[in-house]
N, CA, C and O atoms as CSV, one atom per row, in Angstrom:
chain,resi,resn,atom,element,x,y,z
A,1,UNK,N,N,-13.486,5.292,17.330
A,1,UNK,CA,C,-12.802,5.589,16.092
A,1,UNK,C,C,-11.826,6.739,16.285
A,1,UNK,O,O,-10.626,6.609,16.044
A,2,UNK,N,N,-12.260,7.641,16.638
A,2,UNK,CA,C,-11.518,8.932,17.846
A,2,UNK,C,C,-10.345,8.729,18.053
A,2,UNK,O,O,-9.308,8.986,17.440
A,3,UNK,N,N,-10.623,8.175,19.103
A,3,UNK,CA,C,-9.475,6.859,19.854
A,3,UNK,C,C,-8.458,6.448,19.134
A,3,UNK,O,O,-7.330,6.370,19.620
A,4,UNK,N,N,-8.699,6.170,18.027
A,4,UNK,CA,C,-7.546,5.084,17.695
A,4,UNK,C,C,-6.630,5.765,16.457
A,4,UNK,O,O,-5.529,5.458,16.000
A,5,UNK,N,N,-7.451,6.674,16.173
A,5,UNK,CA,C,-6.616,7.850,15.761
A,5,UNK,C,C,-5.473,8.831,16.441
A,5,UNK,O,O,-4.408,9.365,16.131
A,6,UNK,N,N,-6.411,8.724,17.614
A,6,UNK,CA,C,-5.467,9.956,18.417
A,6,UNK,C,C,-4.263,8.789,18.920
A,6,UNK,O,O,-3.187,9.349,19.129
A,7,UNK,N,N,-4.242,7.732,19.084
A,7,UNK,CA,C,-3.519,7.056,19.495
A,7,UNK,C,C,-2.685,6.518,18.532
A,7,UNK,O,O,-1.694,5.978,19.024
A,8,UNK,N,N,-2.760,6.478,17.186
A,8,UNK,CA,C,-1.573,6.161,15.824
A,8,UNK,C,C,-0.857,7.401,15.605
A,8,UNK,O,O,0.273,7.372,15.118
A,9,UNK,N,N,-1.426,8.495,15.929
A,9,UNK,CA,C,-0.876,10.024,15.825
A,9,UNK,C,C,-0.054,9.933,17.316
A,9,UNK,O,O,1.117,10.260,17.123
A,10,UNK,N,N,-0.244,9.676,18.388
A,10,UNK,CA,C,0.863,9.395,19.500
A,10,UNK,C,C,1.639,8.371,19.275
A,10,UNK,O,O,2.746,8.473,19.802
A,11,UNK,N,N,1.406,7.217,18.550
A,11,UNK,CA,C,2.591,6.123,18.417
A,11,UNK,C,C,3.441,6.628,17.226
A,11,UNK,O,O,4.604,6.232,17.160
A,12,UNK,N,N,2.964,7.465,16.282
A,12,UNK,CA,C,3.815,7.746,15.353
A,12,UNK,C,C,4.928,8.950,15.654
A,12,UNK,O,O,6.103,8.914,15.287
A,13,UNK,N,N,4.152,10.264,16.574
A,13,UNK,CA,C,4.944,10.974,17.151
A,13,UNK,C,C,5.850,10.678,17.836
A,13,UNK,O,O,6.845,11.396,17.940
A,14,UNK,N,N,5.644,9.098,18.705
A,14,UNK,CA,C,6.254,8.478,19.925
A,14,UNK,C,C,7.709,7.749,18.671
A,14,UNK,O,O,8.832,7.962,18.213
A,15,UNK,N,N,7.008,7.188,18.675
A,15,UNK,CA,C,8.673,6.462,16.993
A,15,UNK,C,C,9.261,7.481,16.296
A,15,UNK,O,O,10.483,7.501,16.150
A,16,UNK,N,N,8.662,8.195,15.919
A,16,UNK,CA,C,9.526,9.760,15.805
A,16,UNK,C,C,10.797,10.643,16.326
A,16,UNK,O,O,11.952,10.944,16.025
A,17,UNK,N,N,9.827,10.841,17.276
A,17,UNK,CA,C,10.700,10.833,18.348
A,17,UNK,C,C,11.968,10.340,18.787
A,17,UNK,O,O,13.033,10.936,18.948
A,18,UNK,N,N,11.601,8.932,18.980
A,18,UNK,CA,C,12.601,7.874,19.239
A,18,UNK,C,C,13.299,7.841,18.317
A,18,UNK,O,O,14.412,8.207,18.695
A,19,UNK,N,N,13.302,7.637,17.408
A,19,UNK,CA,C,14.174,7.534,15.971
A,19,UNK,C,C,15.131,8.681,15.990
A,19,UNK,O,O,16.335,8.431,15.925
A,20,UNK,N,N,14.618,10.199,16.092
A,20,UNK,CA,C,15.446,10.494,15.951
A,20,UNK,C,C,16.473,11.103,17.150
A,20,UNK,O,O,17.278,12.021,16.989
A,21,UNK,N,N,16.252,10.418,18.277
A,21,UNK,CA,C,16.852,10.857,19.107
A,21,UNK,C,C,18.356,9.608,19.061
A,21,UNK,O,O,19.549,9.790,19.303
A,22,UNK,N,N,17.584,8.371,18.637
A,22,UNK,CA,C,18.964,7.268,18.344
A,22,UNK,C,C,19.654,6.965,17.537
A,22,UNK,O,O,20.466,6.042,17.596
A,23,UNK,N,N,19.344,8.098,16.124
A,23,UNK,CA,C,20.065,8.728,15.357
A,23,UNK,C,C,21.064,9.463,15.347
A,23,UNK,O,O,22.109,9.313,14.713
A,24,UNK,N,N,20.574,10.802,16.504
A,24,UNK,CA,C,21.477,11.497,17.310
A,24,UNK,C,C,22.764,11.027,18.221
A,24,UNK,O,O,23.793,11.597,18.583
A,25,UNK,N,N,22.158,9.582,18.438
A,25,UNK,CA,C,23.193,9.143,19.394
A,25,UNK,C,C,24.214,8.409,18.980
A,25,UNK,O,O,25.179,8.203,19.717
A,26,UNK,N,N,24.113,7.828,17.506
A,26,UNK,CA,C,24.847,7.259,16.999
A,26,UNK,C,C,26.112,8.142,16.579
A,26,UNK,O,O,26.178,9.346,16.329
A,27,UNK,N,N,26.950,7.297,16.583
A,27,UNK,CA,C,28.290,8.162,16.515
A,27,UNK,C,C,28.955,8.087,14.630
A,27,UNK,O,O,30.025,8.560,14.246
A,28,UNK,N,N,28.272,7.603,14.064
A,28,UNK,CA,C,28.575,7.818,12.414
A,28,UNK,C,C,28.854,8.478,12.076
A,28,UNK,O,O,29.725,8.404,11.210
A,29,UNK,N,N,28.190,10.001,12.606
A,29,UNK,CA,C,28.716,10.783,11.729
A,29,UNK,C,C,29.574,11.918,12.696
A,29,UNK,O,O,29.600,13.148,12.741
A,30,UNK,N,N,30.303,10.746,13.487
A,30,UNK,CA,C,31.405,11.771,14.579
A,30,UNK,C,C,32.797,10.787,14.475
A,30,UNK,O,O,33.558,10.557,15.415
A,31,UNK,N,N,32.929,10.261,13.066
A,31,UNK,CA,C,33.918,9.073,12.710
A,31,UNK,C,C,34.785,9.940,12.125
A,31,UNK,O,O,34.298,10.807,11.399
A,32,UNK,N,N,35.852,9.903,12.265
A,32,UNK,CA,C,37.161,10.634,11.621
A,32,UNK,C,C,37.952,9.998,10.349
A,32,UNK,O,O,38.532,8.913,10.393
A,33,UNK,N,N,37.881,10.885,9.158
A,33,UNK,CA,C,38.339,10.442,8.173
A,33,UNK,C,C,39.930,10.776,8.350
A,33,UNK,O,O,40.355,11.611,9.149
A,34,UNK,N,N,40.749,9.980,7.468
A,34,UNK,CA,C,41.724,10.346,7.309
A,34,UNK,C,C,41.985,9.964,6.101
A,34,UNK,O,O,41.845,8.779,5.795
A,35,UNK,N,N,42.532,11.169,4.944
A,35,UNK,CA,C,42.808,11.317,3.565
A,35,UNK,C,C,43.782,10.500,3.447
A,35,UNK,O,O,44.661,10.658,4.295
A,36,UNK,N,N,43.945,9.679,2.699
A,36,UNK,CA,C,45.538,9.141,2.349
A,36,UNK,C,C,45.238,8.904,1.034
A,36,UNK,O,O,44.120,8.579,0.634
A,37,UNK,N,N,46.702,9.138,0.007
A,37,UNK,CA,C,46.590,8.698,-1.468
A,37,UNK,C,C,46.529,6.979,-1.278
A,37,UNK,O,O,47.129,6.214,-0.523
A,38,UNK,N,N,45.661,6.806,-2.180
A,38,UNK,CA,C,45.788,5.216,-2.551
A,38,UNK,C,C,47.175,4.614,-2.621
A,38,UNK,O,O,48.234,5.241,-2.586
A,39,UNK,N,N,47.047,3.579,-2.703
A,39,UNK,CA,C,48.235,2.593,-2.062
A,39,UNK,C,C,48.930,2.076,-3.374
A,39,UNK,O,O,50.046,1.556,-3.381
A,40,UNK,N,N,48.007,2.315,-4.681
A,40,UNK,CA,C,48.909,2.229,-5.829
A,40,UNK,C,C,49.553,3.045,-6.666
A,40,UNK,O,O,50.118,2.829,-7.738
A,41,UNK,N,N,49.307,4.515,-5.704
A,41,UNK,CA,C,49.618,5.586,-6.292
A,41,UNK,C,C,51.183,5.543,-6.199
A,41,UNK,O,O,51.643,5.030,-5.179
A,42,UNK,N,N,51.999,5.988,-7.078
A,42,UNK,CA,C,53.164,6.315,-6.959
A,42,UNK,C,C,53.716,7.756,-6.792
A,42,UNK,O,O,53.649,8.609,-7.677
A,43,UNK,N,N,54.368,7.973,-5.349
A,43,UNK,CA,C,54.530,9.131,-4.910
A,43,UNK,C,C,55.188,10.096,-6.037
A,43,UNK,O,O,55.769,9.498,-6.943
A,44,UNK,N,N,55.172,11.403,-6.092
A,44,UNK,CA,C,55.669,12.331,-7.265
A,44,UNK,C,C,57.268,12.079,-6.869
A,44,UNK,O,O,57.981,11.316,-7.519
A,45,UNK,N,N,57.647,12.697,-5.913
A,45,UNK,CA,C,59.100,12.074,-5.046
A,45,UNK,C,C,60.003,10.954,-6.038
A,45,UNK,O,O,61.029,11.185,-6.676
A,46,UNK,N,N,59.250,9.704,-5.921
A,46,UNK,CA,C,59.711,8.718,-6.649
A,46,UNK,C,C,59.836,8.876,-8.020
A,46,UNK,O,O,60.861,8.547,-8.619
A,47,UNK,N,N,58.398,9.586,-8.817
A,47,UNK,CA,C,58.533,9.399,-10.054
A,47,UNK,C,C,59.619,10.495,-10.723
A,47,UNK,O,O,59.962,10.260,-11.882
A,48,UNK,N,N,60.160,11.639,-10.079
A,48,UNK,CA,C,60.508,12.582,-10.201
A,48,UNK,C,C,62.511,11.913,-10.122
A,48,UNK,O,O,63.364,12.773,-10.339
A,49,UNK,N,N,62.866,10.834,-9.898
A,49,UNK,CA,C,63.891,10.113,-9.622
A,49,UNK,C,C,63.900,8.916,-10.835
A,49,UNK,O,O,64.825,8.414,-11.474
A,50,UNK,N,N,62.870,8.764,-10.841
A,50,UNK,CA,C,62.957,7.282,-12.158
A,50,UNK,C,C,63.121,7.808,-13.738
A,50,UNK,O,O,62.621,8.555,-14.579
A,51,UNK,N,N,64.021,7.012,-13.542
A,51,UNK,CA,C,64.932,6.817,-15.217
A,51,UNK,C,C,63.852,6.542,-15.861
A,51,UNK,O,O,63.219,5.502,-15.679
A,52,UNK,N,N,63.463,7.635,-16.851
A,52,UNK,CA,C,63.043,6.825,-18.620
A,52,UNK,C,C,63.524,6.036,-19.258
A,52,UNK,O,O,64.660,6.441,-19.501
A,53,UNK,N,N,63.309,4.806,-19.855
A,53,UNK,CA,C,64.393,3.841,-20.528
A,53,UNK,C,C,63.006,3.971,-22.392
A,53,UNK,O,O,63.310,3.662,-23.544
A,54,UNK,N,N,62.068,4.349,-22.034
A,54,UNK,CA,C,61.401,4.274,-23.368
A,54,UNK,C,C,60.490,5.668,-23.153
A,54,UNK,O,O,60.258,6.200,-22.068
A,55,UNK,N,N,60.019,6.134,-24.512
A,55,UNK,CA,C,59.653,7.615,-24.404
A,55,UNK,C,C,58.511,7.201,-26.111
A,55,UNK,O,O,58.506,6.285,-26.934
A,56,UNK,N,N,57.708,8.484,-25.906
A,56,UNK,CA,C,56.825,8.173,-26.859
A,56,UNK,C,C,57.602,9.879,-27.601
A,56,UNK,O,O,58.170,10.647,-26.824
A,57,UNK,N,N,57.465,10.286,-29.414
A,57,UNK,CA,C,57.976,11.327,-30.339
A,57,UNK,C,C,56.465,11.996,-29.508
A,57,UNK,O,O,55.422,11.545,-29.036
A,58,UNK,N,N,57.166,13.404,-29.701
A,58,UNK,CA,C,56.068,14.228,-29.855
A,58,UNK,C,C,55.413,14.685,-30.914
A,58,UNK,O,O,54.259,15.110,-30.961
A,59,UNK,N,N,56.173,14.584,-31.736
A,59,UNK,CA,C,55.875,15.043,-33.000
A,59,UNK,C,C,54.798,13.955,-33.655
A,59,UNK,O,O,53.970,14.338,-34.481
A,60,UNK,N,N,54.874,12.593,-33.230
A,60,UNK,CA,C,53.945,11.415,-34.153
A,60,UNK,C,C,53.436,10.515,-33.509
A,60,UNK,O,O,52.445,9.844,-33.797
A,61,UNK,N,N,54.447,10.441,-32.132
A,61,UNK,CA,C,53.983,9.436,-31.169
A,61,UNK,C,C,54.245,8.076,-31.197
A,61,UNK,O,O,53.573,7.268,-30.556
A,62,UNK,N,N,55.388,7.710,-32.056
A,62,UNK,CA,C,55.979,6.651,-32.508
A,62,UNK,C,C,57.051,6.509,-30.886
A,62,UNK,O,O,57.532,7.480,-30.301
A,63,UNK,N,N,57.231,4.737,-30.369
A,63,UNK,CA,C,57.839,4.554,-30.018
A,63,UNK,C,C,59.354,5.365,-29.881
A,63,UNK,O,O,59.699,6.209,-30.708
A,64,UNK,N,N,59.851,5.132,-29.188
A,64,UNK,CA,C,61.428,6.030,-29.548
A,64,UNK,C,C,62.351,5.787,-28.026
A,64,UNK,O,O,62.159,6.281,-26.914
A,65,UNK,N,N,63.441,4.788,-28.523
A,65,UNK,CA,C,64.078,4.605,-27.055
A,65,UNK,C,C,65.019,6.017,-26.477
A,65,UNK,O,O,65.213,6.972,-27.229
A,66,UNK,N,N,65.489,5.991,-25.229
A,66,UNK,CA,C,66.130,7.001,-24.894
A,66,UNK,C,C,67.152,7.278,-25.711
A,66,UNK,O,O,66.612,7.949,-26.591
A,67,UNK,N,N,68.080,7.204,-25.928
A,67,UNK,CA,C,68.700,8.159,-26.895
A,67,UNK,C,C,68.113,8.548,-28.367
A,67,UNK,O,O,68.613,9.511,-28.950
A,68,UNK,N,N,67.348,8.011,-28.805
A,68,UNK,CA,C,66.623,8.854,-29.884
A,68,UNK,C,C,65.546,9.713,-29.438
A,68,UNK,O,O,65.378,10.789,-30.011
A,69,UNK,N,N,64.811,9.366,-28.495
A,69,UNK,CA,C,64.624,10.718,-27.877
A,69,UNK,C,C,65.352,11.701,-27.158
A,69,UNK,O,O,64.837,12.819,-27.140
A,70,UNK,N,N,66.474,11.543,-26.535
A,70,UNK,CA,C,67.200,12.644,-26.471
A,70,UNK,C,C,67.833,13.576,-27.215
A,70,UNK,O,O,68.072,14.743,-26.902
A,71,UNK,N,N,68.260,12.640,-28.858
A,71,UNK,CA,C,68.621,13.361,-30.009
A,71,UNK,C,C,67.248,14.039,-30.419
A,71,UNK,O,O,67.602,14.939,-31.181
A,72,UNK,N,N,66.230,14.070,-30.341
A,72,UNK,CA,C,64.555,14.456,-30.929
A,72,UNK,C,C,64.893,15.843,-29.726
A,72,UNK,O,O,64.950,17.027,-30.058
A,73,UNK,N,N,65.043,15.423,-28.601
A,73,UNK,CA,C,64.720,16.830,-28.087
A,73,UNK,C,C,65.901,18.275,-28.319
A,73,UNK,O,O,65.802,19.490,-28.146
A,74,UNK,N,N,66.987,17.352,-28.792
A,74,UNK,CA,C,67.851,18.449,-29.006
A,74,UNK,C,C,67.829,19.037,-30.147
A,74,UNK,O,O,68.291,20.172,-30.264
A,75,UNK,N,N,67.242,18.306,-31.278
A,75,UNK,CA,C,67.236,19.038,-32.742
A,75,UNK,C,C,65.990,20.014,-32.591
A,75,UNK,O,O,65.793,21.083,-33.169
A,76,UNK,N,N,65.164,19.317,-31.608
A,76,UNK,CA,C,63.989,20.692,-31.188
A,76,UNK,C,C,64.423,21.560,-30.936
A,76,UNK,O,O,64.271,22.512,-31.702
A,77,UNK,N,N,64.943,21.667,-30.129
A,77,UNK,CA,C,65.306,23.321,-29.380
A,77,UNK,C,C,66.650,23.553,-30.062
A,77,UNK,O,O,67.422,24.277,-29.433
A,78,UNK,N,N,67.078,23.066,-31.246
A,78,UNK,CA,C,68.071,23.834,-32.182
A,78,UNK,C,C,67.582,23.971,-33.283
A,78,UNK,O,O,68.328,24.139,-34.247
A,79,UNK,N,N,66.721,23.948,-33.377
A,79,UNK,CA,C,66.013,24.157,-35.010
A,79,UNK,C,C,64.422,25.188,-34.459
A,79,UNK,O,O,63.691,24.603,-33.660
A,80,UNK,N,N,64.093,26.287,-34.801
A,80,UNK,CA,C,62.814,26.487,-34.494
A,80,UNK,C,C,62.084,25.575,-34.897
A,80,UNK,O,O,62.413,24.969,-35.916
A,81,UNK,N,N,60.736,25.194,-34.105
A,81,UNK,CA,C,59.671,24.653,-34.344
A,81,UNK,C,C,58.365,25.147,-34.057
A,81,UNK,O,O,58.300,25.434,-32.861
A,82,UNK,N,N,57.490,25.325,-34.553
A,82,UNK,CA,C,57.148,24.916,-36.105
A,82,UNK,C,C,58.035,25.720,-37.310
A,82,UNK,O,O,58.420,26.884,-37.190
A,83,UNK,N,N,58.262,24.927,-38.408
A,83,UNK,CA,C,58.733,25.612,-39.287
A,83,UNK,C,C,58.211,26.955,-39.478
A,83,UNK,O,O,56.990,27.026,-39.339
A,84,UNK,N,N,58.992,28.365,-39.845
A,84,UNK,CA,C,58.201,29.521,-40.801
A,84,UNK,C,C,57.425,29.397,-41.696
A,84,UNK,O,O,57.703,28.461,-42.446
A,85,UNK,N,N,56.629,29.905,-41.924
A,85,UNK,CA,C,55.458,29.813,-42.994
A,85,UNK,C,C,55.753,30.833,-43.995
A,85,UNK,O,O,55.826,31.990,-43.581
A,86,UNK,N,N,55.950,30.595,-45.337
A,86,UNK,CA,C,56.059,31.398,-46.411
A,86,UNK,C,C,54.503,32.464,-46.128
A,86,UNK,O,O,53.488,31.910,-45.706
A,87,UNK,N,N,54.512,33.982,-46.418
A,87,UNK,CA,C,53.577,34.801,-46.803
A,87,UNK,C,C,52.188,34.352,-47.048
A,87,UNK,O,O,51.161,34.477,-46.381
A,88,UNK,N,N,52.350,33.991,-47.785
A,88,UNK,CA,C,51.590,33.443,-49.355
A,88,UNK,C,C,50.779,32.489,-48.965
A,88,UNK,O,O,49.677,32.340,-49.493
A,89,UNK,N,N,51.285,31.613,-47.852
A,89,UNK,CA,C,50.608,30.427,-46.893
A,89,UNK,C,C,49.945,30.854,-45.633
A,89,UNK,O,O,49.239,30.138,-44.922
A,90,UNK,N,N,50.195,31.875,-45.473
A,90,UNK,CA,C,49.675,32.529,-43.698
A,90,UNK,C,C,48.301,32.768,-44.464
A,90,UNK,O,O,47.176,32.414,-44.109
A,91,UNK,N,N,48.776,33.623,-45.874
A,91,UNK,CA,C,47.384,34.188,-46.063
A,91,UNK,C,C,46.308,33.572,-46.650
A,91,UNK,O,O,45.141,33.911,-46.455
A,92,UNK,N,N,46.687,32.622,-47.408
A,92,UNK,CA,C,45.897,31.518,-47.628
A,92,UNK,C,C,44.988,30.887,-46.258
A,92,UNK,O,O,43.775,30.695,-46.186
A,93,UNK,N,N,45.902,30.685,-45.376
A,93,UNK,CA,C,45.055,29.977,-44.268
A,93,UNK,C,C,44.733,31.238,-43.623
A,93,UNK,O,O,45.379,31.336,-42.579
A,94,UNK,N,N,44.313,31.803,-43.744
A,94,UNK,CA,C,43.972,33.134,-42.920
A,94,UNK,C,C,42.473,33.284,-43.467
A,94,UNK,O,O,41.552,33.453,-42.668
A,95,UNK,N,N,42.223,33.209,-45.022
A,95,UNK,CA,C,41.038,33.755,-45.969
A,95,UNK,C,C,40.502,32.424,-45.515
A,95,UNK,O,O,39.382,32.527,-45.015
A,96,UNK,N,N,41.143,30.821,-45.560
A,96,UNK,CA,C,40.723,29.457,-45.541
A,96,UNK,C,C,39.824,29.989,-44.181
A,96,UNK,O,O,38.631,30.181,-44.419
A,97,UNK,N,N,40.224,30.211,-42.958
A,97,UNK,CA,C,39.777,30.408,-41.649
A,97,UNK,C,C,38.945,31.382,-41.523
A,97,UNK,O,O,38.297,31.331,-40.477
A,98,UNK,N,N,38.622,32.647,-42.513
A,98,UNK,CA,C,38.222,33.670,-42.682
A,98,UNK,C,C,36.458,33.206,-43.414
A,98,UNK,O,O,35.418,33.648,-42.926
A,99,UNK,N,N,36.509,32.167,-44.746
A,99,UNK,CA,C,35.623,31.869,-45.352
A,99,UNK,C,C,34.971,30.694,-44.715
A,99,UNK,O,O,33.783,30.469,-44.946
A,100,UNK,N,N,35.695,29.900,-43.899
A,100,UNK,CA,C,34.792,29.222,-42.697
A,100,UNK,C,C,34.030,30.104,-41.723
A,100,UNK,O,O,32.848,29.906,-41.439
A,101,UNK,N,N,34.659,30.941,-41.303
A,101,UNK,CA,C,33.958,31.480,-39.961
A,101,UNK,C,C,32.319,32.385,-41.211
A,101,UNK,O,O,31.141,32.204,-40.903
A,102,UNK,N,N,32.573,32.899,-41.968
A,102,UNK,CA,C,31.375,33.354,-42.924
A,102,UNK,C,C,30.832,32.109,-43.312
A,102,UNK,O,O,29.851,32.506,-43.940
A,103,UNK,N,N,30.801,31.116,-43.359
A,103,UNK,CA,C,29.979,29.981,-43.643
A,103,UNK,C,C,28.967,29.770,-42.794
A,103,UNK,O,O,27.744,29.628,-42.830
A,104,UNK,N,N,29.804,29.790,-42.054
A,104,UNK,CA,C,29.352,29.492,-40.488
A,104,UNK,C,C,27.754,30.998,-39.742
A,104,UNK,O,O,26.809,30.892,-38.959
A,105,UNK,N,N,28.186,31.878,-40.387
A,105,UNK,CA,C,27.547,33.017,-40.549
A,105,UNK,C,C,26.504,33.146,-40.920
A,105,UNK,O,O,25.488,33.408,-40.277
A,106,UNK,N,N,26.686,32.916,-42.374
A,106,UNK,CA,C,25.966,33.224,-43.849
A,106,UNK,C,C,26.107,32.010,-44.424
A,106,UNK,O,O,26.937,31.795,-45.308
A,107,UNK,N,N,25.004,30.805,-43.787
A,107,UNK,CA,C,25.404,29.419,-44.485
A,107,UNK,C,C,24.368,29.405,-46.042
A,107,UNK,O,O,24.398,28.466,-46.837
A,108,UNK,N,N,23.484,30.679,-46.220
A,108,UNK,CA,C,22.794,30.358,-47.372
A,108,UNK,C,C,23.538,31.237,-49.022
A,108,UNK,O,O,23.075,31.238,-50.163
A,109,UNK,N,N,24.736,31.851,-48.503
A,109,UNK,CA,C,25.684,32.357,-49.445
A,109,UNK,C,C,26.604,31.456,-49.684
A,109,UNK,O,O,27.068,30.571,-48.965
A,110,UNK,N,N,26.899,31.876,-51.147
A,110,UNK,CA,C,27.854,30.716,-51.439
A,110,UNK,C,C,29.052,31.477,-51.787
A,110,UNK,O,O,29.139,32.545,-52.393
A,111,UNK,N,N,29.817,30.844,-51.368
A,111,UNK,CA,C,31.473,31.601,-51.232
A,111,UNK,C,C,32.454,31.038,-51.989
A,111,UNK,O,O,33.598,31.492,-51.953
């Protein structure tokens, strides 16, 4: 009974062994990657050259062919955007943002 113990404890050490020495020898993990962008990627190069012929508003996101988006971007940057805010409206949304964040606080007061 001895015996056949000491001898599954040498066949297992023995495959052990072996295993991982032909692990070692395998060359898998001595394989050389080489990075490349995918093949449907379109280089920046290229995209940085291609004509827009259709454009999405920023403002709504409505379709908008090239020259109405080119007129959209010029009334932007000649008109400030966002409009000024009257006084009276800053402070409104100021107390609005002010009596949320205390809600948020003090949710068993009522405001």
């Amino acid at each position: 009974m001895r015996r056949k113990k000491t001898q599954k404890a040498v066949f297992l050490i023995l495959l052990t062994a072996i295993s991982l020495i032909l692990f070692q020898l395998t060359p898998y993990h001595k394989t050389f990657v080489i990075a490349s962008p995918p093949s449907i990627d379109i280089p920046e190069e290229i995209l940085r050259t291609e004509i827009i012929l259709e454009a999405r508003s920023p403002i709504d996101g409505k379709p908008l062919s090239a020259a109405e988006y080119a007129q959209l971007q010029a009334q932007i940057k000649t008109r400030p955007y966002p409009p000024k805010l009257s006084p009276k409206v800053r402070e409104t949304v100021f107390l609005l943002r002010l009596r949320k964040i205390l809600k948020t606080l003090f949710p068993f007061v009522d405001f």
